[in-house]
N, C-alpha and C positions, 0 to 999 in steps of 0.2 A: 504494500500500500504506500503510495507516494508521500501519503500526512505524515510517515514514520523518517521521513529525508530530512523533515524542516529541522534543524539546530538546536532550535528553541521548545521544542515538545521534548528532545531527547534531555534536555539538558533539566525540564521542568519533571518529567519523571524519574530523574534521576534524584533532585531535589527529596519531590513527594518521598521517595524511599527512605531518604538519610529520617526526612521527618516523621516514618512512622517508628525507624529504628531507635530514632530518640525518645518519643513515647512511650513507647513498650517494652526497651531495656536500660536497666542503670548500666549507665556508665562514668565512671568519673569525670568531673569536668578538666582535672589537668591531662586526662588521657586521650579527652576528646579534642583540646585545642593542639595537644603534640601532634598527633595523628594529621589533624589540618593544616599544620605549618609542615609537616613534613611532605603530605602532597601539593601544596600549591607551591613549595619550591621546586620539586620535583619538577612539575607539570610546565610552569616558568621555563624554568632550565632547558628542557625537552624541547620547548617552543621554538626557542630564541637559538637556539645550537640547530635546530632544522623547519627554521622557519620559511624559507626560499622554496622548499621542497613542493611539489604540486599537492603530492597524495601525503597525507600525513599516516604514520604508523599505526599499528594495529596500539604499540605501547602508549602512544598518546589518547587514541583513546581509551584506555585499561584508567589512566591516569585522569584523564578527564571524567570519566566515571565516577571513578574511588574521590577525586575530588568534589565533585556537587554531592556524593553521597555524605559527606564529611560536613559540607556548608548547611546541609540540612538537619543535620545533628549537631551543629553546632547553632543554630538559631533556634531548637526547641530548648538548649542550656543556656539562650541568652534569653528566651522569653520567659523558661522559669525564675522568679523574682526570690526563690528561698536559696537561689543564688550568689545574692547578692548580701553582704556584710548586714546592711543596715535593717534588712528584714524584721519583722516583729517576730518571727518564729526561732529566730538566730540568736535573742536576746536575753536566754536563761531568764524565761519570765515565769512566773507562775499565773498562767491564764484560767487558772479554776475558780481562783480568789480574784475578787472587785480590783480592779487598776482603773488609775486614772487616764483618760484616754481623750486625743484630741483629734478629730477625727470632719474630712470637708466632703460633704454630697454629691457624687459623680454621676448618679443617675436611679431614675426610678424605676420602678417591676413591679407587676403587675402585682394587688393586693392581692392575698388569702383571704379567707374568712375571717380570720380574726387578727391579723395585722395590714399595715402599709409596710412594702418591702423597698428600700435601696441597696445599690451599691454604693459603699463608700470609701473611702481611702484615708488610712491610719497615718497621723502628721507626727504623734509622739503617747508615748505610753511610758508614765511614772515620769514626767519631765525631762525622758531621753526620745531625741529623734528618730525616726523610725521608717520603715518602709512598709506599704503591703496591702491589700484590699479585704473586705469582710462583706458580709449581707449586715444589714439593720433591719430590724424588726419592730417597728414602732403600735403597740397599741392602739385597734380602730376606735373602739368603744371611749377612749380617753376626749375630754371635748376642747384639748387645746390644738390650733392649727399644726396644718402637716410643713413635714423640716422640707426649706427649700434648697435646688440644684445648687450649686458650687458654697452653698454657706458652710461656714467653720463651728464648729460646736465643741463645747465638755462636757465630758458625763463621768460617772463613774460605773463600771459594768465588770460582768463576767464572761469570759470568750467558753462558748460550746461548741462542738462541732457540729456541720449538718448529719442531718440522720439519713443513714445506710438504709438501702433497701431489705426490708423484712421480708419480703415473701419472692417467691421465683418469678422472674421476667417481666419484676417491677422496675419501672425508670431508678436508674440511680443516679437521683439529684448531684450527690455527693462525690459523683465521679466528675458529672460533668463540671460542675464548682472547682473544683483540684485541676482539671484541665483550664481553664480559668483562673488560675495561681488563686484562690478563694479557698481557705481551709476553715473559715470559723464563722459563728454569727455572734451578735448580742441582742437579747430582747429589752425596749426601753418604751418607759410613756414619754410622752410630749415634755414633761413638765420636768422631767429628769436631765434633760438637755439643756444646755444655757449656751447660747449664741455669742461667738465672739466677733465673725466677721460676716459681711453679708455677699451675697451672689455677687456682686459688682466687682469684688476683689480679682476673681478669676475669670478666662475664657471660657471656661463651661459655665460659669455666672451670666455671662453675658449673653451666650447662645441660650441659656433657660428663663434670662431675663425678654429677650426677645419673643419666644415663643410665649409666655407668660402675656407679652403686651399685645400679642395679635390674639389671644384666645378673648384675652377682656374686654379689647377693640370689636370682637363678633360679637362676642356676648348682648355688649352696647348695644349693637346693632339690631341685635333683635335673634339672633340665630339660637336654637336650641341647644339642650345638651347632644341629645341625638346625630344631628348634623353635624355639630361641635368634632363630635368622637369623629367623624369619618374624613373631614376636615383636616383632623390630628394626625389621622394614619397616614392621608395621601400625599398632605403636602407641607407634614412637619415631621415624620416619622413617629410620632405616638401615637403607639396602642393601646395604651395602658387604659385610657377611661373608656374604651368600646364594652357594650355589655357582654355577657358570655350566650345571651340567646341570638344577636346578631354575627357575634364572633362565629357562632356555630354553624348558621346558615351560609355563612361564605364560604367555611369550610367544605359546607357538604352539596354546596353547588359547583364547587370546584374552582372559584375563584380566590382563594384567601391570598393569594398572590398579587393581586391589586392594591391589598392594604398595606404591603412591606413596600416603602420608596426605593426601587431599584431600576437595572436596567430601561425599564417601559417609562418611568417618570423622569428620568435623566435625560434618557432619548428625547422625549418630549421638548424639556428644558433647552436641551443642544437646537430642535432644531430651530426652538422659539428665536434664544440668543441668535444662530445661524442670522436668519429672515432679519432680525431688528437690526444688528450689527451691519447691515449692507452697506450703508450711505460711508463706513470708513474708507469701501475699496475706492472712494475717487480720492484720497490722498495719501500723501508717498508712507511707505509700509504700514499704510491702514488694513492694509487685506490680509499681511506674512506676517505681521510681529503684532499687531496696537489689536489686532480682532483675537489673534488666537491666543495672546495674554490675558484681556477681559473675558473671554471664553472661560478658561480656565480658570481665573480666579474668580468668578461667579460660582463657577461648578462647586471647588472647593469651601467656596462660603456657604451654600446651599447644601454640601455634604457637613460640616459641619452644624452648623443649626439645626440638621435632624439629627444630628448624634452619631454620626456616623457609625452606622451599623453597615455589618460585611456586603450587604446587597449594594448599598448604596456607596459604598467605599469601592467596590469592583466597578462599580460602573462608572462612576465616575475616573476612576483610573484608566479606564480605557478608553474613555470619548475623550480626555486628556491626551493618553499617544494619539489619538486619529486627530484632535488639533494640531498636536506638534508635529505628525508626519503631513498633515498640510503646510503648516509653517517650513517642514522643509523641502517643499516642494514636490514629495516623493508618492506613490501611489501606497495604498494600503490594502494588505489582507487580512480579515473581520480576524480567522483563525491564527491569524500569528500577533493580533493585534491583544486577542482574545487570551490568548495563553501567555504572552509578553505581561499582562496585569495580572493572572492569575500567579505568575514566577515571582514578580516583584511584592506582591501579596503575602503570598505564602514567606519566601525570606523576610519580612519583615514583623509578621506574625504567624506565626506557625500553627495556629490552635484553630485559625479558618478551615484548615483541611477537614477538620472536624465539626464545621457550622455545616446546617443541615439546609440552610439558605444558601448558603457556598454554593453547597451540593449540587442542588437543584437547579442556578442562577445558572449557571457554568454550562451544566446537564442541558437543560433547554436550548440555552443557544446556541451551540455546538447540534444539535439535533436538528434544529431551525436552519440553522447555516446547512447545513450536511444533505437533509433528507427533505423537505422543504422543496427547493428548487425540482427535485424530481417526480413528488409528489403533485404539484402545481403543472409540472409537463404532459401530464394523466388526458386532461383535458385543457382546452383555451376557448373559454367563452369570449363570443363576440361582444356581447353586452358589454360597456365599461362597470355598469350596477352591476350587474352580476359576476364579473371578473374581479371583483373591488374584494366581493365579501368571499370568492371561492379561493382569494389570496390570504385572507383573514381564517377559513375554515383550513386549509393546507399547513399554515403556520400553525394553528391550534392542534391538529393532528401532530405535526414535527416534535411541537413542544413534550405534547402529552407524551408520544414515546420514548421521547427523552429523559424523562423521570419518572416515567410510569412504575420501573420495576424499584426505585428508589424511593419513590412516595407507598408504596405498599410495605416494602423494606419499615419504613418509620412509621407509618399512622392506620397501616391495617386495612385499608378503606379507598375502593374507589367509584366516584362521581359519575357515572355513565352518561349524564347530562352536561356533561362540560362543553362540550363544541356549542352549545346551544347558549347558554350564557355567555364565554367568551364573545360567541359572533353580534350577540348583541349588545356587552358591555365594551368591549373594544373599540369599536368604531365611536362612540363618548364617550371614553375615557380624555381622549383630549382635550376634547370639546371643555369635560369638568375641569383637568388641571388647565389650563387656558385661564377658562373664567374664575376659577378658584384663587389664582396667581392675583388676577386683576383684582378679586374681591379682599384678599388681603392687602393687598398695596391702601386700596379707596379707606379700608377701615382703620388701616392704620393715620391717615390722614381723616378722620372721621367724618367720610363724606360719599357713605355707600346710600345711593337710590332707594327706596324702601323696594321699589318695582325688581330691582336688582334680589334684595336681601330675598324679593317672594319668588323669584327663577331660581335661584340656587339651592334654597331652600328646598323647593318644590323638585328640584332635580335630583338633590341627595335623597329623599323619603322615597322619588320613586326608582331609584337605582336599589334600594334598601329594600323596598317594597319587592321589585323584581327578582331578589336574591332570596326571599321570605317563600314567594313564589315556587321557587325553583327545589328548592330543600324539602317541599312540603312532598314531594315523589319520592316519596320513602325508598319505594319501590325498585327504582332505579340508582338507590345508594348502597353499593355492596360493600358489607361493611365484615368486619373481623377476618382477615384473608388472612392467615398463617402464610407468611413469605418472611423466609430466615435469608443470610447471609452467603450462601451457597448458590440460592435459586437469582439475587440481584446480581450475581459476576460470571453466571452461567448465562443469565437473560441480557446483558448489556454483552458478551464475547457472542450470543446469536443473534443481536441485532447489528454487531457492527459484520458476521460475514452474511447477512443479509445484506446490508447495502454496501459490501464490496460483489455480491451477484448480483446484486439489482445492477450497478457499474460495469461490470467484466464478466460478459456471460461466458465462463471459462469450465475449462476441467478441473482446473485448481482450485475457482470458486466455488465449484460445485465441492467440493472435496472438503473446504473450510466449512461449509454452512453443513453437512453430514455430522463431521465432526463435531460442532457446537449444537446440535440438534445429538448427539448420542451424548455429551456431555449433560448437557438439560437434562435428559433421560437418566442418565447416570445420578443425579440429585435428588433427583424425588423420587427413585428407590432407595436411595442413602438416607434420607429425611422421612421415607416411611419405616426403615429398618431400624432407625433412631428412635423412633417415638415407640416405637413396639415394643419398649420393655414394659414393666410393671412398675409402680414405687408407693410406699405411704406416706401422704404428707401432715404434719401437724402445723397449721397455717398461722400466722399472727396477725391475729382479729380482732380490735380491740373491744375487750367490755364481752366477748363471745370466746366459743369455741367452735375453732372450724376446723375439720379431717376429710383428708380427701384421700380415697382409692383410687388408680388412676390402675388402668388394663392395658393396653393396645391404645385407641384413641375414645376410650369411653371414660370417663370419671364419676366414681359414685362419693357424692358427698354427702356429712355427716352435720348435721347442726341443727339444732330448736329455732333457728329462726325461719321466716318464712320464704317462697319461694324466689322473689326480689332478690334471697342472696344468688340467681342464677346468673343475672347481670351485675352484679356488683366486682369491681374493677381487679378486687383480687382475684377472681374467679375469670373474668374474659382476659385476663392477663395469659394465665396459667394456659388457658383452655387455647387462646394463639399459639404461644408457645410450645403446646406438645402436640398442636394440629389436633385439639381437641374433637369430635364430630359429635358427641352423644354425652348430656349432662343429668344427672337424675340428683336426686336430694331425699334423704333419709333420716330419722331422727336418730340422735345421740344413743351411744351402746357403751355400758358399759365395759365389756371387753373385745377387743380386734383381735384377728391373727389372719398374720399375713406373713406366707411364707415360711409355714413354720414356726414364727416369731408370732408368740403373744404381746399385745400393751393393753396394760391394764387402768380404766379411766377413775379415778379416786374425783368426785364431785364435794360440790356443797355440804353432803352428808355425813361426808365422811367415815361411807359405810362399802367395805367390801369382805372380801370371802374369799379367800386362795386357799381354800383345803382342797378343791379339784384342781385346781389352777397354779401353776408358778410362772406368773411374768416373766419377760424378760426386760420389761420397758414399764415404769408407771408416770401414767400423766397427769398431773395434778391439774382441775379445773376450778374455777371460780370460788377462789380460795377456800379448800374445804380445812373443818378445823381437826387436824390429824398430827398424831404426833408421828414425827417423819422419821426422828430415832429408831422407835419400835417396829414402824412399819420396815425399814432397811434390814434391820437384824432381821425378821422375820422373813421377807423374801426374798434377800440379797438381790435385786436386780444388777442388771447391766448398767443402767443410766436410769435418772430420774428427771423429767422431762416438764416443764412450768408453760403453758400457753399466756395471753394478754389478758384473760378472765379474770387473774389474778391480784390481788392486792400490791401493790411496791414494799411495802412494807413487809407482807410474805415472802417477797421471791428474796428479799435478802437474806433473811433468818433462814430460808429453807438453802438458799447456796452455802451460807454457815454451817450447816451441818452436813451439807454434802460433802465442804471442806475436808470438817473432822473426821469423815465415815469415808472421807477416799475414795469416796463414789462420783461419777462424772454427773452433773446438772447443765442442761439445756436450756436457759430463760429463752423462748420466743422473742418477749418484748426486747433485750438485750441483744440477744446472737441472730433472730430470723427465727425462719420456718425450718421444723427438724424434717428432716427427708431420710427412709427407709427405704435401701432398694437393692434388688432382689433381680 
């Protein structure tokens, strides 16, 4: 394949490599930067001693390899921040106990139930300076106002970690946080915080001060909260105040993609500036230098004041190279333009590789670019109307199989109605960011039309409206699709020698796409062979007890509560992940065996019987009052096993005696879910 020639792909996947190796193996950081200094002289050296030479050696490239694998390993050890000296983790702290902590607001996240969450950055703890970021967890129910972006505060707190996933093939927050240099949170009310400096101090003060002044400026105006939220997402990058019943709908119409400022709204922006910026080309370097500098730094102000998040940081980097490669007069290709910002990206932050907006930004266009043009070849309507929108349906297909096996990969679910909304939100999308642009500009000069406030207005509730619409097809939302890791690197290696056949209708090709087509095949008897075992699970439920038998792909679960726990998120977690197909629910028993292996269930009662019975496992549920001494001596188990039914104050006493009695104990709440398997 010709794409595998370009420089700049081999040299980006050579990258991507060092970066996962950096990730998922310790390596020291002095072994990693010797290593690096020892190839890039190497490589140097190699250059410059046969550099005249037409065809370069097989060694240079061995060397150029070993080399960006190196650079990519060394930029995941520049982005980890427990790195660096000044770290708050570095500082023989005792973060269990209350420190005094100064600490400035970087950005907000979406609230829980019962908090406001930021990200913040730690300026000094116990009156030494410090490095390093945290989540904040501010109390909703408290009625003093929420802390603002770039302000400086004191508090006095306790650092805890984020909590670890309990149960099988739940998100772990705690991972993705760590990848995130984020190791700790603190929980604080309003009123525990005392302000030292305000937003204006800093540039993220002043990009939150701005968005602050255009949100108050609509408000004025007359704009709803509703509008407001959609407003926030499209053309300032917050999501944070959208509701979670609208959030949902976009989702599951298959647009939630509109509401992250990337690629589609940048573009927009590029071609706005483009068009405005004309009247420079009639003077001298208006067209090469004075347009594609104000290009540019508009873009960059505008990635800024949304916060620059990955979507909108990629694209704007690369409608930046397509200005500069205009400013040098040179012609551009989308694909080298495309992976040119994705290289610079990644070396600069490494943890993007790992954003699932990356993922998909990247995925798409690349699909767009690729498979698009051939798709669109299929047919050529005469009509301009109907050419317009079979260019808009072609792209929406490109897109879709571009992430299609990556968005099932992460959210389980796919939108069968998507070609149907894009083709109708697309074509106004512009239309809104245009008039949205101009509506912010009028408001913040307070001097938006009321006629204006009632079009826009009226535009958002019915694009809102349309998307309400759409979600309401249940029907056509295929939701919970078990697609693991295996089945997205088998479905993306057959879609690309599909469109090298679609390309070169060869023997070879024909030979690649067999191959990736017996690979596929080869997965999903691996992933049916996988889930075919058996196991017992004892789950961590809080306030409950939940047991699950799990067969082949059938689960029989065990719990007093009602049949609601079949969709409850522990259970369609679980049931994703082992390709569950058949769920049944049963009431609580006092004793299991499985496999041979008795567990014997010791409840509230505190009442059991092992003169026919010798456990091997006993589970203690909702805290029964048992002396746990006598009951050990009595039937020496193997382990003794505590679900979240239980008191805190039990599972302590009861791990103290498991202690003394040298017997292993299982907290749920502490360690997760215990898994038996056979």
């Amino acid at each position: 394949m010709k794409l595998l020639n370009f420089n700049i792909i081999k040299l980006t996947g050579y990258l991507i490599t060092g970066i996962l190796i950096g990730f998922y193996f310790e390596i020291t950081l002095s072994l990693v930067f010797t290593i690096f200094s020892t190839l890039t002289i190497s490589l140097a050296t190699h250059y410059f001693i046969h550099k005249n030479k037409t065809y370069k050696s097989l060694l240079f490239g061995i060397l150029t390899l070993f080399t960006f694998v190196s650079i990519g390993i060394v930029s995941t050890k520049i982005y980890d921040s427990r790195n660096t000296k000044s770290h708050y983790t570095n500082q023989n702290l005792n973060l269990e106990h209350y420190n005094d902590l100064i600490f400035k607001i970087s950005k907000r996240l979406k609230p829980d139930d019962y908090n406001n969450k930021y990200f913040v950055e730690i300026l000094s703890i116990n009156n030494t300076k410090v490095s390093g970021k945290i989540i904040l967890n501010v109390d909703k129910t408290h009625p003093q106002e929420k802390p603002d972006i770039g302000n400086v505060y004191f508090t006095n707190a306790v650092f805890s970690e984020v909590t670890k996933p309990k149960n099988p093939f739940q998100f772990d927050y705690n991972k993705y946080l760590r990848q995130r240099n984020i190791y700790h949170q603190i929980f604080l009310k309003s009123d525990t915080m005392i302000q030292i400096k305000s937003k204006t101090s800093s540039l993220t003060g002043y990009a939150a001060s701005f968005r602050d002044k255009v949100n108050a400026s609509l408000k004025k105006e007359g704009f709803k909260d509703d509008a407001l939220s959609i407003i926030n997402a499209l053309l300032l990058g917050q999501r944070q105040d959208i509701s979670e019943e609208t959030y949902n709908n976009y989702i599951n119409a298959g647009v939630i993609h509109i509401l992250a400022v990337s690629g589609l709204h940048v573009g927009i922006l590029f071609l706005i500036l483009t068009q405005l910026l004309k009247p420079l080309h009639r003077i001298t370097y208006g067209k090469h230098i004075i347009k594609p500098l104000i290009i540019i730094f508009i873009l960059w102000s505008f990635a800024f004041v949304v916060g620059l998040s990955p979507s909108v940081t990629r694209a704007v980097t690369m409608f930046s190279i397509i200005t500069c490669a205009q400013f040098l007069k040179r012609p551009t290709n989308i694909i080298n333009t495309l992976i040119i910002s994705a290289f610079f990206m990644l070396l600069v932050k490494p943890i993007y590789l790992f954003d699932v907006g990356f993922q998909m930004s990247y995925l798409a266009v690349l699909a767009i670019v690729t498979i698009q043009p051939l798709l669109y070849k299929l047919w050529k309507p005469k009509s301009k109307v109907i050419d317009y929108f079979w260019q808009i349906f072609t792209v929406t297909i490109a897109a879709q199989l571009g992430v299609f096996p990556i968005s099932l990969f992460y959210f389980h679910q796919f939108p069968s109605l998507f070609f149907i909304s894009n083709i109708v939100i697309i074509p106004f999308l512009g239309i809104i960011l245009g008039l949205g642009i101009l509506v912010i500009a009028l408001a913040l000069l307070n001097s938006v039309p009321d006629f204006i406030v009632e079009i826009f207005s009226f535009i958002i509730d019915s694009l809102n409206g349309f998307i309400a619409w759409i979600a309401k097809f249940e029907s056509f939302l295929f939701r919970d699709i078990p697609f693991n890791l295996y089945y997205v690197l088998a479905c993306y290696f057959m879609i690309l020698c599909g469109l090298y056949l679609w390309k070169a209708k060869s023997y070879k090709s024909i030979i690649y796409m067999l191959v990736s087509l017996f690979i596929f095949s080869s997965t999903l008897i691996y992933s049916k062979y996988k889930n075919s075992t058996s196991e017992f699970v004892i789950f961590n439920k809080n306030r409950s007890t939940l047991i699950g038998h799990k067969s082949n792909r059938h689960v029989k679960l065990y719990s007093n509560l009602d049949t609601t726990l079949l969709e409850n998120s522990i259970i369609k977690n679980y049931a994703i992940g082992h390709s569950i197909s058949h769920k049944t629910l049963d009431s609580l028993k006092s004793v299991y065996v499985f496999k041979n292996t008795s567990i014997l269930v010791v409840d509230s009662l505190g009442i059991y019987n092992t003169k026919q019975l010798k456990p091997h496992y006993i589970l203690l549920s909702n805290s029964p009052r048992v002396n746990l001494n006598r009951l050990i001596d009595s039937i020496k188990p193997k382990q003794i096993i505590a679900d979240a039914s239980n008191y805190k104050s039990y599972l302590i006493r009861w791990k103290q005696t498991c202690i003394q009695k040298k017997i292993p104990f299982h907290s749920t709440y502490e360690k997760g879910a215990y898994i038996l398997l056979k």
